[in-house]
C-alpha positions in Angstrom: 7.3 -36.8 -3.4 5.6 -33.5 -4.7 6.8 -30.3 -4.2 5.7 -28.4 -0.9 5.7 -24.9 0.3 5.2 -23.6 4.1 5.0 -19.1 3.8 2.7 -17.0 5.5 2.9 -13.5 5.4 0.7 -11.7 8.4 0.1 -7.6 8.8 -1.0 -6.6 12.2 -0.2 -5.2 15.8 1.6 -6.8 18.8 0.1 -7.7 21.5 2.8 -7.4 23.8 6.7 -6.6 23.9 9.1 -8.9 22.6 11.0 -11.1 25.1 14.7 -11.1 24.3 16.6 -14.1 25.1 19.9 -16.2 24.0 19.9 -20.0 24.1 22.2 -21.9 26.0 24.1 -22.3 22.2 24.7 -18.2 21.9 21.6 -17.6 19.7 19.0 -14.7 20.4 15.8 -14.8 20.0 12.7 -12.4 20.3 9.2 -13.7 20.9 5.9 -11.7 20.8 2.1 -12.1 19.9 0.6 -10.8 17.0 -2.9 -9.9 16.2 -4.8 -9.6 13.8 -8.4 -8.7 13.0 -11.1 -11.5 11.6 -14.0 -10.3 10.1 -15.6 -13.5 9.3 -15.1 -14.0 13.1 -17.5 -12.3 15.0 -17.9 -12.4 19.4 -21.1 -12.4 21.1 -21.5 -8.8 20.3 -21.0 -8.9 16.7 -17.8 -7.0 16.8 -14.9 -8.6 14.4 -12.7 -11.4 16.1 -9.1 -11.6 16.4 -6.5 -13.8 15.5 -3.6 -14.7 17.5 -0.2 -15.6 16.7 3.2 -16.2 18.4 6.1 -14.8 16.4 9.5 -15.7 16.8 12.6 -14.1 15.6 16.3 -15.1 15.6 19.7 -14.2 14.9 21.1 -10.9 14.0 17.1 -10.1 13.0 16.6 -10.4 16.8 19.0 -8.6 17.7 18.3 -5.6 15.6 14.9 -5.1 16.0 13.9 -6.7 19.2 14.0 -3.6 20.9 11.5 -1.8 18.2 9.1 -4.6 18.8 6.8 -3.2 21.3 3.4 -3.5 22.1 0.9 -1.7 19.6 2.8 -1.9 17.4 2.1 -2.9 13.2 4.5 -5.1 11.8 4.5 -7.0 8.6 5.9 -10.6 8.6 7.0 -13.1 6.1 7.8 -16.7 7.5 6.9 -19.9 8.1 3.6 -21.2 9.9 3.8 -24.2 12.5 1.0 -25.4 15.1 2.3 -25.5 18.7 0.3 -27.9 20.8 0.8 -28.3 24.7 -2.1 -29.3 27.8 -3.4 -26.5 29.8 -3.7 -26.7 33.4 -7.2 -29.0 33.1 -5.0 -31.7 30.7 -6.5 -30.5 27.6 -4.9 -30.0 24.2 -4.4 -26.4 23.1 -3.0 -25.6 20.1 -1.0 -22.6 19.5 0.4 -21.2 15.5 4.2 -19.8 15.4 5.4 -18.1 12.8 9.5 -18.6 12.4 9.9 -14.7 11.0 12.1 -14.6 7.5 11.2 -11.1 6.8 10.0 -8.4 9.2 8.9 -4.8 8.4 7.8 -2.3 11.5 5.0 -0.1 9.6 4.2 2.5 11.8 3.3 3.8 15.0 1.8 1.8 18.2 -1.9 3.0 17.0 -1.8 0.4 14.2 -2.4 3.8 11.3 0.9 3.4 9.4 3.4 6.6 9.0 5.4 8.3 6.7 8.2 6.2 5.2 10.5 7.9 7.5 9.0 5.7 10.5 9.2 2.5 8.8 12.3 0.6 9.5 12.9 -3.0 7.7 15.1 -5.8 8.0 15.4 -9.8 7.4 17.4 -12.7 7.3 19.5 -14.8 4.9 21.1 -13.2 1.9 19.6 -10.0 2.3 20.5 -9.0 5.5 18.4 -5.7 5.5 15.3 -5.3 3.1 13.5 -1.9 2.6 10.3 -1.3 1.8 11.1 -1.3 -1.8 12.4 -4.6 -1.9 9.0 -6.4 -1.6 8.1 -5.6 -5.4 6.2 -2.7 -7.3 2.8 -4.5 -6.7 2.7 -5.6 -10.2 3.1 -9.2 -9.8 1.6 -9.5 -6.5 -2.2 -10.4 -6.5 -2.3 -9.1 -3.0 -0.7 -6.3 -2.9 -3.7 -3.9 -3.0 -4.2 -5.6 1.3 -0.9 -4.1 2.1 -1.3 -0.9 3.6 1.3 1.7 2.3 
């Protein structure tokens, strides 16, 4: 079988707080919404859609920034994408993504502008525990890395 890769990296503001939980098992977990804007999708008016996603984060990354995950706002978010589905109240099929978070970065304040580097606070998961700003690469070898904002 051929090689396969699930990453999505997302940049945008939440739409709510994060719920803080721990499973029956001991393990926390913090789950928001995130949006972000779609200008190839417009509403009625014209005016640039929004995308929604629910974003999930465990462990000691919960833990340790749950509480900075508030409504407003801008985050940056490395993971892995999945597609919910569950019946509304009618019996229909809805379909909701999820993004498992690897790698989280709060950018700024609740207005969505990003601040000076002293309001940014990082972290992640795995073998780096705690990831700055500076760890996501110099730009040079990413393609995208003129769309980040800082």
């Amino acid at each position: 079988m051929g090689r396969s890769h699930n990453r999505i990296i997302l940049i945008g503001n939440l739409g709510k707080d994060a719920e803080i939980r721990v499973t029956p098992g001991g393990k926390s977990v913090a789950t928001t919404t995130l949006a972000i804007n779609d200008p190839a999708k417009k509403d009625d008016s014209g005016k640039p859609g929004t995308e929604w996603y629910r974003i999930k984060v465990w462990g000691r990354l919960a833990e340790t920034v749950g509480q900075y995950l508030t409504k407003g706002k801008q985050i940056y978010v490395e993971g892995r994408l999945s597609i919910q589905t569950w019946k509304d109240r009618e019996g229909n099929n809805r379909y909701t993504p999820e993004v498992t978070v690897d790698q989280l970065l709060l950018l700024g304040s609740g207005s969505g502008m990003s601040s000076g580097a002293g309001d940014r606070e990082s972290a992640g998961t795995g073998d780096r525990e705690s990831a700055g700003a500076g760890d996501m690469g110099d730009g040079h070898n990413d393609p995208a890395a003129d769309d980040i904002p800082f």
